[in-house]
C-alpha positions in Angstrom: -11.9 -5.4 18.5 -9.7 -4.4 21.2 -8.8 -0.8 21.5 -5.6 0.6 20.0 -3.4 3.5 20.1 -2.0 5.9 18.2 1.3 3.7 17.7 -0.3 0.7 17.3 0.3 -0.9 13.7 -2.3 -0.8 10.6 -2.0 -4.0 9.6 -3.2 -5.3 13.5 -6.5 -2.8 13.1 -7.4 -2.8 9.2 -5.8 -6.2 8.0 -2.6 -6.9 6.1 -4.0 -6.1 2.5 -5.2 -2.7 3.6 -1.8 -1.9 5.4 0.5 -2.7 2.5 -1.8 -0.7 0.4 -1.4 2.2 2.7 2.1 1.7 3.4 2.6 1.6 -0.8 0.6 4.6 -1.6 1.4 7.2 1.7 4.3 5.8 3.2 1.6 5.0 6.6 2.9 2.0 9.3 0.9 3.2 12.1 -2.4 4.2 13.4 -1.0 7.7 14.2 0.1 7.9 10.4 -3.5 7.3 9.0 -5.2 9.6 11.2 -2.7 12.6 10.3 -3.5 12.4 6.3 -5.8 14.7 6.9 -8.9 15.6 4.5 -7.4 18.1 1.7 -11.1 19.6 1.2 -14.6 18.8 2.0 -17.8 18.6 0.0 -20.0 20.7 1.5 -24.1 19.8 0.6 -24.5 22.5 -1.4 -21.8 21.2 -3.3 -23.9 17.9 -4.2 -24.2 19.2 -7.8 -27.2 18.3 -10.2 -26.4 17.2 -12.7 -28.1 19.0 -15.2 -26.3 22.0 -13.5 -22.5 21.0 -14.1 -20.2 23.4 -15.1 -17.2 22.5 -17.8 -14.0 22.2 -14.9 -15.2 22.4 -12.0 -14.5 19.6 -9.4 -18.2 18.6 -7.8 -19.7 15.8 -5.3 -22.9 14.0 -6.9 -25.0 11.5 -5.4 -26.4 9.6 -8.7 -27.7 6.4 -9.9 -25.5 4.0 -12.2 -27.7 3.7 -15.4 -25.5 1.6 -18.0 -22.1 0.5 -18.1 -20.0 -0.8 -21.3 -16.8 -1.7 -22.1 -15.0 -1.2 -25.5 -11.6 -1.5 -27.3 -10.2 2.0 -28.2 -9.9 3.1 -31.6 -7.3 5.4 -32.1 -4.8 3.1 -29.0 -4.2 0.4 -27.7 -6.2 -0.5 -24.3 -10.3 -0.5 -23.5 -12.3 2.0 -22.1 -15.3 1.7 -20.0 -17.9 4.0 -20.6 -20.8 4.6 -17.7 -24.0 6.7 -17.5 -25.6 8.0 -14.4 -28.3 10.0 -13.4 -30.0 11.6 -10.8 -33.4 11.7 -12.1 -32.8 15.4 -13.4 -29.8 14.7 -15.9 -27.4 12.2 -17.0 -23.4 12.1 -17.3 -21.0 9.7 -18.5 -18.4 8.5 -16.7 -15.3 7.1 -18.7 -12.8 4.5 -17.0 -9.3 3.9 -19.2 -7.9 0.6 -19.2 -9.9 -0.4 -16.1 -12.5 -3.5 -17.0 -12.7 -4.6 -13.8 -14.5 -1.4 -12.4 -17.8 -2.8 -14.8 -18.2 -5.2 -11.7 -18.4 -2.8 -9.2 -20.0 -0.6 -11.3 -23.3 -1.8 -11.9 -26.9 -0.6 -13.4 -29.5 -0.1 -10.6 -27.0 0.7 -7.9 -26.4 4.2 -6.6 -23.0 5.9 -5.0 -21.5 9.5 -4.7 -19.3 10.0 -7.3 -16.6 12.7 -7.2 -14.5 14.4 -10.0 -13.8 17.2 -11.9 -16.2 17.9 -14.7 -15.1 17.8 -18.8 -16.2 17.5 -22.2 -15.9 15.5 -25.0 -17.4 16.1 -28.2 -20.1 18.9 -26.2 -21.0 16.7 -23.8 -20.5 17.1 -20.0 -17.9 13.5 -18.5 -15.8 12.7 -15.4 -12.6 11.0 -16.5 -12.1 8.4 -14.0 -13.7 9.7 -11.2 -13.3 8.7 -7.5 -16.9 7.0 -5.9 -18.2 4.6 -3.8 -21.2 2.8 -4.8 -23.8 1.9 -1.5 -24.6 -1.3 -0.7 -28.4 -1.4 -0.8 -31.3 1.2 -0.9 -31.3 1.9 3.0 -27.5 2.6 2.9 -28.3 4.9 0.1 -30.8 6.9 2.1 -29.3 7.3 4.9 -25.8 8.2 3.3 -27.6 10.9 1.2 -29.2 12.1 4.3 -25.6 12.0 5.8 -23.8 13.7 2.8 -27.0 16.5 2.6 -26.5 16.8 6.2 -22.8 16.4 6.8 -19.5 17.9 5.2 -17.7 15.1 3.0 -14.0 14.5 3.8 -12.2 14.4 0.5 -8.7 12.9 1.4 -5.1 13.2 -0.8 -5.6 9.6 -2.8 -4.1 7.9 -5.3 -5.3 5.3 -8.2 -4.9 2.2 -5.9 -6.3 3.8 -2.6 -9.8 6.1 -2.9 -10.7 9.0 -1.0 -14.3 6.7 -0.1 -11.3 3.8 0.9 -9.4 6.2 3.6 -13.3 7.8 5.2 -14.0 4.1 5.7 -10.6 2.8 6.6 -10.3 6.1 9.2 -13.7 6.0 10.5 -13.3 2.2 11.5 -10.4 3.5 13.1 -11.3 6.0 14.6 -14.2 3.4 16.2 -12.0 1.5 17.7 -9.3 4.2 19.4 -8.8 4.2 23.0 -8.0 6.9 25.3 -4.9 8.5 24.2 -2.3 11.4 25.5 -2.4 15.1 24.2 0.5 16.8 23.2 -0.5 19.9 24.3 -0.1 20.6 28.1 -3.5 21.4 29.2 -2.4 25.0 30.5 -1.6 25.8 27.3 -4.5 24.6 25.4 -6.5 26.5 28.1 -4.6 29.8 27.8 -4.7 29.7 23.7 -8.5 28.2 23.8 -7.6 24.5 22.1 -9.9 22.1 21.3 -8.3 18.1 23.3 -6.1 16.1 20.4 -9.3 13.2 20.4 -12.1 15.7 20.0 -10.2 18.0 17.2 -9.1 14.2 15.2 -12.8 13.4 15.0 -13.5 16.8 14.2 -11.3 17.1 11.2 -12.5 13.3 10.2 -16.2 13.1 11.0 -17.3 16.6 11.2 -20.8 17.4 12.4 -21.0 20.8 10.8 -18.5 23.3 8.6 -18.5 25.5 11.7 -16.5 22.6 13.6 -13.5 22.3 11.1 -11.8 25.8 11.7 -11.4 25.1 15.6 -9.5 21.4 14.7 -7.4 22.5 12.4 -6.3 25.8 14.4 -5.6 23.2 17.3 -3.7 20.7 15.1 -2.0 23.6 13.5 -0.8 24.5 17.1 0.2 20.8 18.0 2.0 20.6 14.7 3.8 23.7 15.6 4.9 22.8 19.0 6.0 19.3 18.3 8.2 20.7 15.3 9.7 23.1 17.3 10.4 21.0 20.4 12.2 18.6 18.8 14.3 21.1 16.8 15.4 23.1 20.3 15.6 19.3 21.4 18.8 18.7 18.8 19.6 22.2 19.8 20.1 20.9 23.2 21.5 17.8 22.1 24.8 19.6 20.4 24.9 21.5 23.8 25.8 18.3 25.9 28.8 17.4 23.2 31.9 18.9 24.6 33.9 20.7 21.8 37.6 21.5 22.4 38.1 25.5 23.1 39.1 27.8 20.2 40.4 31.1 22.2 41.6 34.0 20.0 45.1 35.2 19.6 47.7 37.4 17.2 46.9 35.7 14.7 43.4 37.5 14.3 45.3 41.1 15.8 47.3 40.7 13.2 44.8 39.7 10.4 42.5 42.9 11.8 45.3 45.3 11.3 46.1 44.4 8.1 42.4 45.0 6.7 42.6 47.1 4.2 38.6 48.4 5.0 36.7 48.7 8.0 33.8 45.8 9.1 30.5 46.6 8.9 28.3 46.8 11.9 27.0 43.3 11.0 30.2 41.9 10.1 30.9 43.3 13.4 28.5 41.5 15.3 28.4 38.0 13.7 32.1 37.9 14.0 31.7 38.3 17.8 28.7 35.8 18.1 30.6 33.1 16.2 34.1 34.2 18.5 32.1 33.8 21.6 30.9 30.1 20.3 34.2 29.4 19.7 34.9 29.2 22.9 31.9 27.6 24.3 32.0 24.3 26.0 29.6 23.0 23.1 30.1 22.4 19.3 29.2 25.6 17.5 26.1 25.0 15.3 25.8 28.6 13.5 23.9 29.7 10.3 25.3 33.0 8.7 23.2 34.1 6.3 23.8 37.0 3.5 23.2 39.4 0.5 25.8 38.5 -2.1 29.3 40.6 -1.4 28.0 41.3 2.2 31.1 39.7 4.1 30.2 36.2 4.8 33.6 35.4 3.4 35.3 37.5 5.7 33.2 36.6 9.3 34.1 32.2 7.7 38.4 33.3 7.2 38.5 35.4 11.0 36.5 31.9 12.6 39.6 30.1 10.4 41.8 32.5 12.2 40.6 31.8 15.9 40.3 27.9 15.7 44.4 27.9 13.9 45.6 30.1 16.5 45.3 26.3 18.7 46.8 24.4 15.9 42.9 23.7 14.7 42.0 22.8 11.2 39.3 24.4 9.0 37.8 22.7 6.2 35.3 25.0 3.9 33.8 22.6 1.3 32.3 24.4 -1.7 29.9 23.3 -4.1 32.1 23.7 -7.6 35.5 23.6 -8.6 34.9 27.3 -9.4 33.5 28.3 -6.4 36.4 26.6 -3.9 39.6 27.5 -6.1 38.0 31.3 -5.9 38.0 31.3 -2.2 41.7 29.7 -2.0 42.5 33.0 -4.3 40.8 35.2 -2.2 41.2 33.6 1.6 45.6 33.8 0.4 45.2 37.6 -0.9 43.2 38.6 2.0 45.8 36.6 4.7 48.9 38.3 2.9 52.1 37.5 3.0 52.2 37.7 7.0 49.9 35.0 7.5 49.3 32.7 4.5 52.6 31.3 4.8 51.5 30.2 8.5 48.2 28.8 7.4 49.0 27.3 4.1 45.5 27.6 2.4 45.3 24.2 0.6 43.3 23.4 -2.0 41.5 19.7 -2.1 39.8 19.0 -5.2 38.6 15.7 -7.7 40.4 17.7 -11.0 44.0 17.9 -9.1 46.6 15.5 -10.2 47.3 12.4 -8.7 50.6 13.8 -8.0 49.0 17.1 -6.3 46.6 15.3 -4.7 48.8 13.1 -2.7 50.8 16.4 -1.7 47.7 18.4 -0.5 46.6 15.5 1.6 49.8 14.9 3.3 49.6 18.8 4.2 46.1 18.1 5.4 46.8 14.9 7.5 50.4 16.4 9.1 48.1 19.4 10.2 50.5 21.5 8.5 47.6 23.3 6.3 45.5 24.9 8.9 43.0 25.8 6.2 41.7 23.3 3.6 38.9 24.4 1.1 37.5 21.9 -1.2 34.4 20.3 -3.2 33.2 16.4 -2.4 37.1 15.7 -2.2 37.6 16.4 1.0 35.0 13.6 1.8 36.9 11.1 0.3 38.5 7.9 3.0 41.7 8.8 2.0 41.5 13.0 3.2 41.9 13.1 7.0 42.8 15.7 9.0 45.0 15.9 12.2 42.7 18.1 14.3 39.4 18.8 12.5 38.4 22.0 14.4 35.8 24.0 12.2 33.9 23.1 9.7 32.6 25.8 7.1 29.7 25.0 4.0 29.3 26.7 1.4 26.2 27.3 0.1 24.5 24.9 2.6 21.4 24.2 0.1 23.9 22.2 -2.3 24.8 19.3 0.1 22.7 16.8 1.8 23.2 16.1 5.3 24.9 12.6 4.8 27.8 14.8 2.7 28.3 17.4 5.7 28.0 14.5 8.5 30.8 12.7 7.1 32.8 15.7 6.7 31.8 16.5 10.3 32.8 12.7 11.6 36.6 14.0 10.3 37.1 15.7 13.2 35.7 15.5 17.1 32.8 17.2 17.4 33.8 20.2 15.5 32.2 23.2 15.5 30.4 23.8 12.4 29.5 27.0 10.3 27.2 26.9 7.6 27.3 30.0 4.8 24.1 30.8 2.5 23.6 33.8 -0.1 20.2 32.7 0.1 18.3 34.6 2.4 15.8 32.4 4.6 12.4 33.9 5.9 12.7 34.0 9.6 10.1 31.4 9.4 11.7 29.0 7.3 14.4 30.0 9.3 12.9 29.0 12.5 11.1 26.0 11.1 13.6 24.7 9.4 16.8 25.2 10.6 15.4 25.9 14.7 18.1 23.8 15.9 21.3 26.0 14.3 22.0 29.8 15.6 20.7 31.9 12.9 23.0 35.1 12.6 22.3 37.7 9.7 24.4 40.2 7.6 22.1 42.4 6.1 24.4 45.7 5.1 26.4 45.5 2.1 29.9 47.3 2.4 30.3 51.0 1.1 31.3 51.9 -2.3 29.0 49.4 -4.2 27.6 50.9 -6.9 24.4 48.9 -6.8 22.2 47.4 -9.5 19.2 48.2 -12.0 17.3 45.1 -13.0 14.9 45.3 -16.3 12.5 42.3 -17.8 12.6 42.0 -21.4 9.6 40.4 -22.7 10.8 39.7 -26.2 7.5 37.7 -26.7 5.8 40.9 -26.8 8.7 43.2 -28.1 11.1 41.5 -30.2 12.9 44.4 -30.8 14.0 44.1 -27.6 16.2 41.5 -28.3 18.7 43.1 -30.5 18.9 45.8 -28.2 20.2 43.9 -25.4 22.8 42.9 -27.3 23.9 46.4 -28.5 23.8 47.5 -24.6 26.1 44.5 -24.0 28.4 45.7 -26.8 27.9 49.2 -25.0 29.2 48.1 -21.6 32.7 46.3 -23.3 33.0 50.0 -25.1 33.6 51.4 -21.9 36.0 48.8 -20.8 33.5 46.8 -18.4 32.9 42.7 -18.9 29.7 40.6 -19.3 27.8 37.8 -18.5 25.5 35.8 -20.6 23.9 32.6 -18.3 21.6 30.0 -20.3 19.1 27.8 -19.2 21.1 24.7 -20.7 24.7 23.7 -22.2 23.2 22.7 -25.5 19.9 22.9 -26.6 20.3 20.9 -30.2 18.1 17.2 -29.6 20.7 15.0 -29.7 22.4 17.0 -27.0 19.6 17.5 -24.3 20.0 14.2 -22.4 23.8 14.4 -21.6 23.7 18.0 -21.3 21.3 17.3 -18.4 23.2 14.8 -16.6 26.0 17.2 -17.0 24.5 19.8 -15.6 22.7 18.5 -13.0 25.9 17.3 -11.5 27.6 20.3 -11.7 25.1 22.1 -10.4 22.5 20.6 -8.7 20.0 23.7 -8.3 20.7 24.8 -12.0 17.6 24.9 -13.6 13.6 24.3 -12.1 11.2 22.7 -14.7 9.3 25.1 -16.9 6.4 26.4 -14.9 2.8 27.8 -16.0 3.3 30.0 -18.6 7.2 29.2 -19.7 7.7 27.1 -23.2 8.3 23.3 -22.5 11.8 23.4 -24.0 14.7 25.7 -23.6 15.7 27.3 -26.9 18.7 29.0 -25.6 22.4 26.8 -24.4 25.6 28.1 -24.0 26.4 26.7 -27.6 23.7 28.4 -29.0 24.1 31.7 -27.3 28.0 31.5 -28.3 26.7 30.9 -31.5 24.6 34.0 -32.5 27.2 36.0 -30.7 29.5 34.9 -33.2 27.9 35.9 -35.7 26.7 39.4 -34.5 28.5 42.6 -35.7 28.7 44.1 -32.9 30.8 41.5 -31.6 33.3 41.1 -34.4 36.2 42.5 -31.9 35.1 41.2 -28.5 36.6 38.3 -26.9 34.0 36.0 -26.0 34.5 32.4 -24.4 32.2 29.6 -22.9 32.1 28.2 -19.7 30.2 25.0 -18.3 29.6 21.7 -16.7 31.2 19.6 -19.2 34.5 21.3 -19.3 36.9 20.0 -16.9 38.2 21.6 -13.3 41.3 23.1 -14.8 39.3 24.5 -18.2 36.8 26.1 -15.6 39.7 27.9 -13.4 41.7 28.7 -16.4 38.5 30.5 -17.8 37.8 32.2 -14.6 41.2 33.7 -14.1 41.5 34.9 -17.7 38.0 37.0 -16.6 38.7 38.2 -13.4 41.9 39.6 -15.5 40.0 41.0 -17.8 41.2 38.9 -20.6 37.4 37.9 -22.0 34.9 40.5 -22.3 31.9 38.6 -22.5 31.2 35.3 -20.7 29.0 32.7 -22.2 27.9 30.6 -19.3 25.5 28.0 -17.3 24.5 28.5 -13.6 28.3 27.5 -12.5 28.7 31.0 -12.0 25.6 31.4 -9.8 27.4 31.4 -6.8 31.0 32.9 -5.2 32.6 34.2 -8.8 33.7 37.6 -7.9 34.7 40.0 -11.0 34.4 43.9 -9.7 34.6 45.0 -13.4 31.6 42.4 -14.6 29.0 45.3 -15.2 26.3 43.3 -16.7 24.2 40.4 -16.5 22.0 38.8 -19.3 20.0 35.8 -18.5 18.4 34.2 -21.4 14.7 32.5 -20.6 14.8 33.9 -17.2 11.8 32.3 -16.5 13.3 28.9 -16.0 14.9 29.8 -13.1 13.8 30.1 -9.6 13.8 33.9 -7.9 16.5 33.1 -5.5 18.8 31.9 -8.2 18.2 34.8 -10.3 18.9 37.1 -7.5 21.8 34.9 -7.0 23.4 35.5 -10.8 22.6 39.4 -10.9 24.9 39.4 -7.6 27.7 38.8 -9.7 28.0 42.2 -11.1 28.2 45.4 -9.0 30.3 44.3 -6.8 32.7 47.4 -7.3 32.1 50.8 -8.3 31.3 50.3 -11.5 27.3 50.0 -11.7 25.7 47.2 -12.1 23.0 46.3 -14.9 21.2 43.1 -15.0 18.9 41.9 -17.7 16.1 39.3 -17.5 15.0 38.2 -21.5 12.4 36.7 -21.2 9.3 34.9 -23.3 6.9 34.0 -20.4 3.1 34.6 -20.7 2.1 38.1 -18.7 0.0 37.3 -15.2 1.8 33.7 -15.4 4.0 32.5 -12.6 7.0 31.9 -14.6 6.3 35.7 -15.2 5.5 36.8 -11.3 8.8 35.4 -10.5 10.9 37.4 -13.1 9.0 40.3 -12.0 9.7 39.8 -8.2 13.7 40.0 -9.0 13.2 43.1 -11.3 11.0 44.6 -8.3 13.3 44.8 -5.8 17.1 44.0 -4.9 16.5 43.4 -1.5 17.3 39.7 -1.0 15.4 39.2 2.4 12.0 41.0 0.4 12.5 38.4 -2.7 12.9 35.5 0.0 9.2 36.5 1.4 8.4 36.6 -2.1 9.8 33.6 -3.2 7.6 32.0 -0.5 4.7 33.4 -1.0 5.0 32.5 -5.0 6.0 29.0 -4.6 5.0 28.1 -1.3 6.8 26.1 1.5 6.5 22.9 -0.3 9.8 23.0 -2.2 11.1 25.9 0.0 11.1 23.4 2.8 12.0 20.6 0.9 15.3 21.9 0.2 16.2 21.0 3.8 16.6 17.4 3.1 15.3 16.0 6.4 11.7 14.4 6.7 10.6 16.1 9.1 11.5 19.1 7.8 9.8 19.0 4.1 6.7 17.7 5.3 4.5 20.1 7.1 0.6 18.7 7.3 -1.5 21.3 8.2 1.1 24.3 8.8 1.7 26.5 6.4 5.0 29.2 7.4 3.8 32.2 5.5 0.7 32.2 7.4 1.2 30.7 10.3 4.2 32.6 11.2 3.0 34.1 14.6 1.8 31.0 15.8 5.0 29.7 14.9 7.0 32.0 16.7 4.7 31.6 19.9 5.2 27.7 19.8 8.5 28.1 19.7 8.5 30.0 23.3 6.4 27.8 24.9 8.4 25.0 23.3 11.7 26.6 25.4 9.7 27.3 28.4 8.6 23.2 28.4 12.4 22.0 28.2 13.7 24.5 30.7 11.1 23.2 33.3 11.2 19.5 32.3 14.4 19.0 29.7 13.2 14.6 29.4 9.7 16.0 28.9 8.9 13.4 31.4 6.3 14.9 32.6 4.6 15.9 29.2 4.4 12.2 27.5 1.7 13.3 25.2 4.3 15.9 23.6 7.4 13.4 23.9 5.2 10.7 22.2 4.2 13.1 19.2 7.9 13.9 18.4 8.4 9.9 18.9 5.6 9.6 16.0 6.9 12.5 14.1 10.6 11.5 13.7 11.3 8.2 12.9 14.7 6.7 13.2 16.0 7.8 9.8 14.3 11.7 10.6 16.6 11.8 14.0 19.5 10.9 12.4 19.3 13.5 9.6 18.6 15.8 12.2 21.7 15.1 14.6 23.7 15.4 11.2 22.3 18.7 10.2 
């Protein structure tokens, strides 16, 4: 066979069946795709078991012979099962095979294979539950693959039901047999100055290692190739946005005048994030800024002065929010906080799906006659029929709830338009870097004077029931002295009948509501906004409190109806689901109770307990929950009550979930599908890849003269993964 490349396609080195079954199970097209699933584990020798030595769930490597093998119907279901003994001369183990006959062909007495799995019980006696093997072909291949798998670490690779870990060792060492010479994506300067292994000798490392001893060194220098590539291509976009030209948005009166009328002075971080995103205003290039922020820290405010700066040309600003709540709140607050001087100038319009047909058609006409220099809206502002007459600025809201198709056609509105994108979620500066390297990351991380500040407690009713009356009396307590409440629940309506719809609901309105119960939560939620409502109905102690509902079944105007009637203090005790999560801004809300606490993730619960103490009435929040002590759904309520530093719960957050779904979050292949990097610990080596990454581009900007590196981001983004990231 002729030698191939790293580009080359599967199906021209392993055959057509193998390819589609690679492409079906991992997504794999090319060579370069195969040999960068890399092994998950390996089995070292010791780890051959004996079989007379297994232990009840552990996962073990056994070399064995195959001493029977039967197929049966089930009893009890519907389907067969296939039922094999082996043995390695010192014990025997059954193997069982459900609803997969054709296995008894491959599977036959007299031959021997290494078998892989992890180890149960049934009826006291040791079984692997369709295990992963490979049976050898004769006695010499026996021998010497023993000898190899005593001798050698196994590579045990991510598989699935079609597709082996035994299938992907073959399939990649008959690749790796026929690979030709091939570029590295390190420069060699720097693999000499950081003591890096070549990319060819650290692939057949991590693939066909000699020793344990060899594996660290591979995977520290694909860690680093990873790393670099990632970052390269991120300050790549970077330098992409830098070659648009973007029209200049120069200050004026309409900011003196805005300043003056403050009725507070700016923090230092206000301060300085307002002059970072003035000074990209009037860059030659699009603005491409992240503002990050603790909840009530000013991001708001640093959004409405870039509003200010881009009008003062007769630019439009559109802020798109993610609910109804959230963007008819900031047209409330955006009007109060321009005043009667300037709102009238502006016209703050608001753009949403609930409006009448006949307000509808009004907004828009402000919006396309460029009369309404501000425009704040949900998905309706990304509708055909809303365009604008000179798209200047455009602001999200909560970044993490739209995809990047829904902020690249609001972007396409305008020409090239500088973009600002808002989160309450605080980002590890790694995530940070790795995922969003190709925006200007500004931070606000002091809170304005005269907040009160909050106390957060866990109530483990599970373990103390009488807990649970007694958050109620506190709630009672806190609309004694005048101050309002929040209840949030995990679900609208937890009755049967109700669950499905309630979901779809839900998940519309709100797409981050609720995570699926982790280890040690219950599998269903017992407490919905109906149910909550419910009890509190019923309760003494709230015989002469005015309680209402709000959630993601009840239509725009219900919602803001609701909402004003509690920021006026008209309803003392708000039954609600995570549409409150973000934005809602009540300085008398004292308190926050969130039922089953554990179902929700630690930067959403952080997120609802910064909807109280935002004033200087203190701030109390309340976790209830059921959750098994020492299990995650437990860590994670414990995290929020730990600390109320957002930036500390981020790290947290991280290190409790891991990067998987943190990363995942950013919608963008590349971006949710680190290999061999991991961001908590790999941060340093992160940060390092990022500088040589700047000094590469600033000494050869085509990477011309570094094919191996331009190559690996060729192999790394596909088509699809550039576009997302052009539009992010």
């Amino acid at each position: 066979m002729t030698s191939v490349g790293l580009a080359t396609r599967l199906e021209g080195v392993v055959g057509g069946k193998t390819s589609k079954a690679l492409k079906r199970a991992f997504g794999m097209s090319t060579v370069g795709d195969l040999l960068s699933h890399y092994p998950r584990r390996y089995a070292m020798s010791g780890e051959l078991t004996p079989l007379d030595s297994l232990i009840e769930g552990e996962q073990v490597t056994i070399i064995a012979q195959i001493k029977s093998a039967n197929e049966r119907k089930m009893r009890q279901r519907n389907g067969s099962l296939l039922e094999v003994v082996i043995t390695d001369g010192r014990g025997d183990v059954k193997l069982t095979f459900f609803n997969q006959k054709w296995r008894i062909t491959e599977l036959v007495p007299g031959k021997r294979g290494i078998f892989s799995g992890k180890v149960g019980a049934y009826s006291r006696e040791m079984q692997f539950a369709n295990p992963d093997y490979e049976i050898f072909d004769d006695d010499e291949q026996a021998r010497s693959s023993a000898e190899t798998y005593t001798n050698h670490p196994i590579p045990i690779y991510p598989a699935t039901s079609s597709v082996s870990s035994w299938q992907i060792g073959k399939i990649v060492s008959l690749v790796l047999d026929t690979l030709g010479p091939i570029d590295d994506p390190l420069p060699d300067d720097l693999r000499a100055r950081q003591g890096l292994l070549s990319f060819r000798e650290a692939i057949e490392r991590m693939h066909r290692p000699d020793s344990r001893d060899v594996i660290p060194e591979a995977v520290h220098t694909l860690r680093w190739q990873e790393a670099l590539v990632l970052q390269t291509a991120l300050l790549q976009q970077r330098q992409f946005v830098r070659e648009l030209s973007a029209t200049e948005r120069a200050p004026g009166d309409l900011l003196e005048v805005f300043d003056r009328n403050l009725p507070f002075t700016r923090t230092a971080d206000q301060l300085t994030v307002g002059e970072d995103i003035a000074k990209d205003l009037v860059a030659p290039w699009p603005m491409n800024r992240l503002v990050q922020g603790e909840v009530g820290s000013g991001k708001t405010l640093v959004a409405l002065r870039a509003m200010l700066q881009v009008a003062q040309s007769g630019g439009q600003s559109a802020l798109i929010a993610p609910t109804e709540v959230l963007a008819s709140q900031h047209l409330r607050s955006m009007t109060r906080m321009l005043g009667p001087d300037l709102a009238p100038r502006l016209i703050p319009t608001l753009l949403t799906g609930q409006l009448t047909a006949a307000e509808r058609r009004r907004a828009a006409l402000r919006v396309a006659s460029g009369q309404a220099l501000i425009v704040i809206g949900t998905h309706a502002l990304l509708s055909d029929s809303t365009t604008f007459a000179d798209l200047g600025l455009v602001v999200v809201d909560e970044q993490h709830r739209f995809g990047v198709e829904q902020r690249e056609s609001l972007r396409a509105k305008g020409s090239s338009p500088h973009a600002l994108v808002l989160t309450a979620t605080p980002i590890p500066r790694t995530v940070a870097m790795t995922v969003f390297g190709d925006l200007d990351v500004s931070t606000i991380r002091t809170l304005p004077e005269g907040r009160a500040g909050i106390q957060t407690f866990v109530a483990p009713i599970a373990e103390k029931p009488s807990w649970f009356p007694r958050v109620w009396a506190r709630a009672a307590e806190e609309v004694e002295k005048g101050r309002q409440v929040f209840v949030v629940c995990p679900a609208i309506d937890t009755a049967p009948e109700a669950i499905e719809s309630d979901r779809a609901e839900e998940e519309a309105d709100s797409p981050a509501a609720v995570e699926p119960p982790s280890e040690g939560a219950a599998p269903n939620a017992r407490w919905g906004v109906v149910q909550a409502a419910a009890l509190l109905a019923e309760h003494p102690l709230f015989r002469n409190i005015r309680v209402e509902i709000l959630h993601g079944r009840m239509t725009g105007e219900e919602k803001d109806t609701i909402m004003r009637a509690f920021a006026a203090g008209d309803i003392d005790v708000l039954v609600a689901t995570t549409v409150i999560e973000v934005g809602v801004d009540v300085p008398n809300a004292s308190t926050m109770i969130v039922l089953e606490a554990d179902r929700f993730g630690v930067s959403q619960l952080h997120q609802l307990r910064g909807r109280v103490g935002r004033g200087s009435v203190p701030g109390l929040c309340l976790l209830v929950t059921e959750s098994v002590p020492g299990s995650s759904a437990r860590s994670r309520v414990e995290a929020v009550a730990a600390t109320s530093d957002g930036f500390e719960l981020a790290e947290a957050d991280l290190t409790l979930r891991g990067e998987g779904n943190v990363l995942g979050d950013a919608q963008s292949g590349v971006r949710s599908s680190l290999r061999l990097l991991r961001v908590v610990t790999d941060a340093d080596l992160i940060a390092v890849a990022r500088g040589e990454g700047e000094r590469i581009l600033n000494e050869d900007p085509t990477l011309s003269s570094h094919q191996g590196l331009a190559d690996a981001i060729e192999r790394r983004l596909d088509v699809a993964e550039r576009a997302a990231m052009a539009k992010n």
